[in-house]
ZALOSE-947495 format. One record per atom (N, C-alpha, C): residue in one letter; x, y, z. Coordinates in steps of 0.001 Angstrom, whole numbers, padded with zeros to 6 digits, always signed. Layout:
BEGIN
aXYZ/...
***
This chain:
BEGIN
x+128149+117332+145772/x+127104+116780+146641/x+126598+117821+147613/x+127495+118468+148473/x+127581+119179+149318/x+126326+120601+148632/x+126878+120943+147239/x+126095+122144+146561/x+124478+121876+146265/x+124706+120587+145874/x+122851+119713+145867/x+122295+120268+147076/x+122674+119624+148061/x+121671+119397+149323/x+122047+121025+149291/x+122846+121908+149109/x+122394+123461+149694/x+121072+123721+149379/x+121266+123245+147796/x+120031+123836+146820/x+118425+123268+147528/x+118686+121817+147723/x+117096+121281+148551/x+117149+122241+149723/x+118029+122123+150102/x+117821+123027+151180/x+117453+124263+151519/x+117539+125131+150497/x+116799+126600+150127/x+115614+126420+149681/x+114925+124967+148896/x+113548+125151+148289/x+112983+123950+149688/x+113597+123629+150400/x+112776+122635+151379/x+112152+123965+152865/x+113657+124566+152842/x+113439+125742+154168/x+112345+126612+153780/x+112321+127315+152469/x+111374+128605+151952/x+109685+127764+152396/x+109830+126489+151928/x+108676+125735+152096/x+108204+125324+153418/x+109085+125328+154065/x+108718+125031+155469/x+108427+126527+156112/x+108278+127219+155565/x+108929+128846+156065/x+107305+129286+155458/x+106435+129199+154336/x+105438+129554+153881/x+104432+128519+154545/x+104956+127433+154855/x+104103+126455+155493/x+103742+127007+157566/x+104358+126985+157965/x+104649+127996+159334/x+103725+129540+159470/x+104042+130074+158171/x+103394+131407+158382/x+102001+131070+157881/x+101788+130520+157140/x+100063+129815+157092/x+099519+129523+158369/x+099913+128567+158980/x+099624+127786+160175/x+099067+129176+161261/x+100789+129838+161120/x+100336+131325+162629/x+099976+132542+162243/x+099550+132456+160383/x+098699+133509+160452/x+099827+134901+160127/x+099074+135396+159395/x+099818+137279+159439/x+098889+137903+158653/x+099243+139204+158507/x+098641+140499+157662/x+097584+139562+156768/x+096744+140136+156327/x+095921+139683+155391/x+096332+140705+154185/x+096351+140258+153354/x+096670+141118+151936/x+095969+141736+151507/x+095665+142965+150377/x+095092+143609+150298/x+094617+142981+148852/x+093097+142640+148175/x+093490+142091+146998/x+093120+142993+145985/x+093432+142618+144889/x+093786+143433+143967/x+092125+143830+143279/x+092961+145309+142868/x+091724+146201+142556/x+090985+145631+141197/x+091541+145037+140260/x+090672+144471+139325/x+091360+143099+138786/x+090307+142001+139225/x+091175+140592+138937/x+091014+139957+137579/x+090433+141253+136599/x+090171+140762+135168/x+091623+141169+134607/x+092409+142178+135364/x+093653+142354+134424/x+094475+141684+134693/x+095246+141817+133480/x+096372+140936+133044/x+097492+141256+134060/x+097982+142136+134454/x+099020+142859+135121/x+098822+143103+136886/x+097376+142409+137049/x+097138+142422+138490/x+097311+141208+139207/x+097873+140415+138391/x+097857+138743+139039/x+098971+138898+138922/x+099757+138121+140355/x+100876+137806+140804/x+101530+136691+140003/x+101988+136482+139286/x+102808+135193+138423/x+104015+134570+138895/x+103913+133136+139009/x+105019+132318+139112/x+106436+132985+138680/x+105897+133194+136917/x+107140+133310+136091/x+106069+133852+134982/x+106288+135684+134929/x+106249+136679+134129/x+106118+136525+133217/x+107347+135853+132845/x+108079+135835+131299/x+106701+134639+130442/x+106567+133698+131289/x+105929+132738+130570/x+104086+132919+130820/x+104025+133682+132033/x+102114+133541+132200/x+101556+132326+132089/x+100233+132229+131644/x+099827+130937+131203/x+100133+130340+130162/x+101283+130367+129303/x+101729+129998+128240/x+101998+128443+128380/x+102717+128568+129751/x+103330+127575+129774/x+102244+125508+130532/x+100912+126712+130144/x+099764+125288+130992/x+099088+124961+129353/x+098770+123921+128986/x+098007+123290+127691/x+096721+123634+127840/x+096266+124492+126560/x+094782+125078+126550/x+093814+123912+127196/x+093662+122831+126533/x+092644+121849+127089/x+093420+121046+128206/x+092570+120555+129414/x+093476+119887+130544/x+092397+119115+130703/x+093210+117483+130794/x+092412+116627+131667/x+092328+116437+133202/x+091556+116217+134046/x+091589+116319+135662/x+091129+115028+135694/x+092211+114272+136883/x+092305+113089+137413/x+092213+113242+138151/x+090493+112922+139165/x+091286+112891+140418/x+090230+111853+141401/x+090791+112079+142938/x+089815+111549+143963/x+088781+112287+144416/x+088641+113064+144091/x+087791+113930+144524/x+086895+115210+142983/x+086679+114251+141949/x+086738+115227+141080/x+085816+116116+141003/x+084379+115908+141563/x+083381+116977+141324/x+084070+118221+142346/x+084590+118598+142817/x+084735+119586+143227/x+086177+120290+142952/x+086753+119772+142858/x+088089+119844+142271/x+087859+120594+140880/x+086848+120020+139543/x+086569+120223+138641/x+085919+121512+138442/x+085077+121492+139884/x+084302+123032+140082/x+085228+124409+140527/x+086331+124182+141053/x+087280+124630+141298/x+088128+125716+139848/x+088605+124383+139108/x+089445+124195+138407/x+088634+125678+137168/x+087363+125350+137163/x+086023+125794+136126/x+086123+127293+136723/x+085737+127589+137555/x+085708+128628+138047/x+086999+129328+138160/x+087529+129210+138355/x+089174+130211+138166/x+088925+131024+137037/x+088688+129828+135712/x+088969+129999+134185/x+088053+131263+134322/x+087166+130762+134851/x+085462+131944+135064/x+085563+133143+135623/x+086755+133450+136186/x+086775+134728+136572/x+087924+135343+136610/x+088768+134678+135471/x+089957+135340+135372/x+089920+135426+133713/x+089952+136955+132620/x+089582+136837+131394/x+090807+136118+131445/x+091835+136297+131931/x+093466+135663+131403/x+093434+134297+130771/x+092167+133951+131717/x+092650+132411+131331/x+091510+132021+130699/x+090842+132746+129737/x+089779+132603+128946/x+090157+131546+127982/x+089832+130454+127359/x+090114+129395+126196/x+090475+128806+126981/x+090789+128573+128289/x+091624+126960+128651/x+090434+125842+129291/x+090487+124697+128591/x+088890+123936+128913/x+089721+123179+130068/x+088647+122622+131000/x+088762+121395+131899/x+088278+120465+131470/x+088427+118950+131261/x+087243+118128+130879/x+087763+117462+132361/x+086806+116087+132191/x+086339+115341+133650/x+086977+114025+132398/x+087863+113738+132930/x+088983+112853+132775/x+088002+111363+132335/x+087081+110952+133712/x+086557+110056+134149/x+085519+109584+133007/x+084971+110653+132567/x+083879+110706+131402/x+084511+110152+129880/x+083984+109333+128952/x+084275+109298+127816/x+084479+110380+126814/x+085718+110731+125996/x+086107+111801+125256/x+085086+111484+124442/x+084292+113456+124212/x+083588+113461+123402/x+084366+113678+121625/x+085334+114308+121856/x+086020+114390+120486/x+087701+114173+120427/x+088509+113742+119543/x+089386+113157+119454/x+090364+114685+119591/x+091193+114594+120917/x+091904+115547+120665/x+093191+115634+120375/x+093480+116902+119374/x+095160+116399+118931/x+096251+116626+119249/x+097085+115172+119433/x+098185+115280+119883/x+099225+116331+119810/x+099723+116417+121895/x+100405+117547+121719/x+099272+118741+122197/x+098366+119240+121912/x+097398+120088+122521/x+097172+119700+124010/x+097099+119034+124103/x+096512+118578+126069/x+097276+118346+127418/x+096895+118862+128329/x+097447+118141+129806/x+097146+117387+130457/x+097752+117103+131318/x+096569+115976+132124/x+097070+116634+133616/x+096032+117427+134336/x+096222+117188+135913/x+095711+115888+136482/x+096779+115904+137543/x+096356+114634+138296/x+096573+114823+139964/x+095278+115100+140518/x+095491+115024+141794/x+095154+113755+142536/x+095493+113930+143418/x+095147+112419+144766/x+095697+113092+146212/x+094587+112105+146583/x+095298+112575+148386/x+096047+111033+148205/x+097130+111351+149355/x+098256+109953+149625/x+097447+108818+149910/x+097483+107878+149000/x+097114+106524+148981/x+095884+106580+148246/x+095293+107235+147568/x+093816+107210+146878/x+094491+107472+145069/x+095842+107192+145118/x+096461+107425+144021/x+095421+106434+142350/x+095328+105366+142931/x+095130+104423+141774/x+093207+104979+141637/x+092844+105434+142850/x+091201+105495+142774/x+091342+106820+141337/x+092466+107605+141678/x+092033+109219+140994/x+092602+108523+139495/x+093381+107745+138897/x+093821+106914+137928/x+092940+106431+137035/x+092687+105528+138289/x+091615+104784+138015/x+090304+104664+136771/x+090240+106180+137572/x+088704+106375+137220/x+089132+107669+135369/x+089756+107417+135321/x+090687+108104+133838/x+091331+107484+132731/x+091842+106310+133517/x+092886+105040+132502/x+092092+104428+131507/x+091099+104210+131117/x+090309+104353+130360/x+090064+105049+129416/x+089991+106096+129453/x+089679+107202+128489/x+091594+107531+127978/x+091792+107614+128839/x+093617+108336+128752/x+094710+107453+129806/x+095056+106372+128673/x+095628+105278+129513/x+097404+105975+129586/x+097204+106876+128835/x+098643+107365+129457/x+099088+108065+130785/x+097930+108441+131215/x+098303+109273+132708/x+098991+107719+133700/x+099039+106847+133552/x+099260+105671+134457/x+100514+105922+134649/x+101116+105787+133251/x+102904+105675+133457/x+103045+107407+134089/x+102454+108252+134028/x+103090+109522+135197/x+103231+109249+135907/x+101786+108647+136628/x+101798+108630+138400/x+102428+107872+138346/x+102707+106311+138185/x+103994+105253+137872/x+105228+105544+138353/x+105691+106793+137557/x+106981+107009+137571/x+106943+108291+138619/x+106259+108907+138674/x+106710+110064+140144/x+106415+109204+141326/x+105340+108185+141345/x+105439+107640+143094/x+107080+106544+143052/x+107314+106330+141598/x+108305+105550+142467/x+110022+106632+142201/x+109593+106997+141658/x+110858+108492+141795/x+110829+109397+142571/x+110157+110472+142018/x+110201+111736+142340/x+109549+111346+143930/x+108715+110957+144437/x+108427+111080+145982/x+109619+110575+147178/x+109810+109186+146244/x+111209+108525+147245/x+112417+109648+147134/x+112556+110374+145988/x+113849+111336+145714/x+113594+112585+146513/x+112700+113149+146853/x+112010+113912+148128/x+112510+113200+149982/x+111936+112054+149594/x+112078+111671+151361/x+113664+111546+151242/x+114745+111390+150323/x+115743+110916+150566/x+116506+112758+150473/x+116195+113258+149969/x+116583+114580+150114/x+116470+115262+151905/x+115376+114968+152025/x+114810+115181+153624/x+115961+114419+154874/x+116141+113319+154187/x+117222+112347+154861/x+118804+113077+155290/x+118867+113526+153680/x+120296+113786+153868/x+120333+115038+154841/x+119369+116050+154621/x+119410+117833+154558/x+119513+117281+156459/x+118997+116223+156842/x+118932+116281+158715/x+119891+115748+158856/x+120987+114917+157987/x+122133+114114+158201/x+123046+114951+158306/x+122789+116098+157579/x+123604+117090+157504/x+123955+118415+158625/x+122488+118157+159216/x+122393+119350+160598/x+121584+120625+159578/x+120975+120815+158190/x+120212+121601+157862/x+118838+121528+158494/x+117998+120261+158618/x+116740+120348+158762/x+116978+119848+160103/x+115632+120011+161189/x+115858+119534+162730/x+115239+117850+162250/x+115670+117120+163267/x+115240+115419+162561/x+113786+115320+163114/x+113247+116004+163192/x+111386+116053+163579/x+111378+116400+161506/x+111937+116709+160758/x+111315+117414+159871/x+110868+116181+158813/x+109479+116590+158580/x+109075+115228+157254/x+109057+115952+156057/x+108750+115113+154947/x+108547+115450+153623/x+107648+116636+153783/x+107605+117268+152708/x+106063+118350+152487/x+104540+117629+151981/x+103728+118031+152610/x+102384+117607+152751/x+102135+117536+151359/x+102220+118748+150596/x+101948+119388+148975/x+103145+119091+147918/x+103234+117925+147294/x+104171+117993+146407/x+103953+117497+145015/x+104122+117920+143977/x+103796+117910+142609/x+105222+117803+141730/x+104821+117113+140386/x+105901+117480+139543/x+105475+117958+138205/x+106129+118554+137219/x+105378+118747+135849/x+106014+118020+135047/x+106051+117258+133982/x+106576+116216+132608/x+106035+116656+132017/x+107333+117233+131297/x+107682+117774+129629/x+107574+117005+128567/x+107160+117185+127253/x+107203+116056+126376/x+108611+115640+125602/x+109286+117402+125992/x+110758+117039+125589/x+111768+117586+126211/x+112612+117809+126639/x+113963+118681+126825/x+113800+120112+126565/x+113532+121096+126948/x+113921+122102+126306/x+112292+122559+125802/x+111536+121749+125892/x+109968+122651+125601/x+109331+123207+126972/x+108500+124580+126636/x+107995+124745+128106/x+106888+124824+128451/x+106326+124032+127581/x+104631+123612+127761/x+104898+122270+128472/x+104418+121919+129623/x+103842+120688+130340/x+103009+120088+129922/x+103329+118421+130001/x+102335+117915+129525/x+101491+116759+130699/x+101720+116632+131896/x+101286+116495+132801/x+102119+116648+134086/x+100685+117356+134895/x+101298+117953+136530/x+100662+117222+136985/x+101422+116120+137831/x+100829+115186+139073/x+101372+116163+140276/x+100163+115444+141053/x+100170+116600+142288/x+099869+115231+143503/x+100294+114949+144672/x+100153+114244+145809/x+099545+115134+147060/x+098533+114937+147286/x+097878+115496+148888/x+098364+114559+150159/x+099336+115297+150589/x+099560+114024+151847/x+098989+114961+153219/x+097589+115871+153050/x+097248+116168+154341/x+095859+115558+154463/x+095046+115884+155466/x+093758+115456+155861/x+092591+116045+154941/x+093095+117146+155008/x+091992+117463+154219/x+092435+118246+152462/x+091914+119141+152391/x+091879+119192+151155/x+092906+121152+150860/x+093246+121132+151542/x+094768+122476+151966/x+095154+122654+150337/x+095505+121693+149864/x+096771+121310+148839/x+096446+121855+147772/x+095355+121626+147911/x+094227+122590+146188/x+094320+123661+146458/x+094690+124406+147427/x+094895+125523+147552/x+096623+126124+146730/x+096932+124929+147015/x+098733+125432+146230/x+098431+124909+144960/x+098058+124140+144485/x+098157+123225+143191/x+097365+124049+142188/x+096211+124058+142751/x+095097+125141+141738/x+095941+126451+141154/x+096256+127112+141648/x+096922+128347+140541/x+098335+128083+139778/x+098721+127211+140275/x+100327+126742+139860/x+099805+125885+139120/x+098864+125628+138200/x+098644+124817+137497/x+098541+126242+136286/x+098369+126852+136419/x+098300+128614+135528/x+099183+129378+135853/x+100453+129017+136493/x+101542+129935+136681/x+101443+130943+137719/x+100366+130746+138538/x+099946+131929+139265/x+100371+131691+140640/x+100903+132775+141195/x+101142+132684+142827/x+099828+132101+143616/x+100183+131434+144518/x+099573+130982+145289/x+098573+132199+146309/x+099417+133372+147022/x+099386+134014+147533/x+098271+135413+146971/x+098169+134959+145959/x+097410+135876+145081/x+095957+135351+144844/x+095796+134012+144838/x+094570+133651+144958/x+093954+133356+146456/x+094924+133580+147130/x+094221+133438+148430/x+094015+135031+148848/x+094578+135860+148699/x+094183+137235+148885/x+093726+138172+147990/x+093097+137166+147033/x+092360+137553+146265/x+090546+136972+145971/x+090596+136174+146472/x+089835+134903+146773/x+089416+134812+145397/x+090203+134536+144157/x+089701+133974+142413/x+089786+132971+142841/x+090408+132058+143878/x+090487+130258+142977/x+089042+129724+144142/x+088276+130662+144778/x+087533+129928+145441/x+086625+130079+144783/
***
């Protein structure tokens, strides 16, 4: 038990720790000299690149025209991620796509969950059971992590959940293509697309902001 909560506790602190230095600011980065190469983007995880995001992705969301414009433009100025389509979730599939090829992003700000659903369940009635099962798991398994880590004297008891939290679902055990990343915005405005957008391509966060590709 004791080894669990260490572990939240190294990915809750680092997060509160990148969240802090946002807020007060530091060095501005220098960005990289050419953002068409392969070897100039900062990666999650090396080993995998964009391997590990599904060429075609559906986008769910509350906010989709811009989100979508977002999402479009990355692809647009990074050759890396040349072939990976966005469609608009919301819209009727123009062609039947085959199973196993696709993702589904799904963003929402906190409580606009069923609007970003919503407007998708239709076309792709499977994204329901994601969000389904991460709001009633994975978010409560977050606040209760938060619980223990201050029960414990790790976190100060002012500390809440993280504003930005996402999960990815695999289609199996042991595969490392995702087959949908739900993502939760629990701030005011729209911050979160700032973390979610490149980690949806394996890409550091830190790299598109001092690089300015995901804007």
């Amino acid at each position: 038990m004791l080894s669990s909560c260490m572990m939240s506790a190294v990915v809750l602190l680092t997060a509160y720790s990148s969240a802090v230095a946002a807020v007060e600011g530091g060095p501005a980065l220098e960005p990289p000299a050419n953002t068409n190469a392969p070897w100039a983007i900062d990666w999650l995880s090396p080993d995998l690149k964009d391997a590990a995001t599904p060429r075609t992705l559906v986008l769910c969301s509350d906010r989709m025209d811009e989100q979508l414009r977002r999402y479009r433009s990355l692809i647009e100025k990074l050759s890396v991620l040349k072939g990976h389509t966005i469609l608009d979730g919301s819209k009727p599939v123009a062609r039947k796509q085959q199973a196993g090829s696709i993702g589904y992003i799904i963003i929402a700000h906190r409580g606009k969950e069923d609007l970003a659903v919503n407007s998708c369940a239709a076309n792709y009635p499977e994204v329901r059971a994601f969000v389904t099962d991460f709001m009633e798991k994975e978010l409560l398994a977050q606040q209760n992590d938060v619980q223990d880590l201050i029960r414990l004297g790790i976190l100060p008891k002012s500390a809440t959940p993280r504003q930005c939290f996402g999960k990815s679902y695999y289609p199996a055990e042991g595969t490392k293509t995702w087959q949908a990343d739900v993502n939760i915005d629990g701030s005011t405005d729209d911050r979160c697309i700032d973390e979610f957008l490149p980690v949806t391509f394996g890409i550091n966060p830190n790299y598109c902001s001092s690089s300015a590709a995901c804007r």
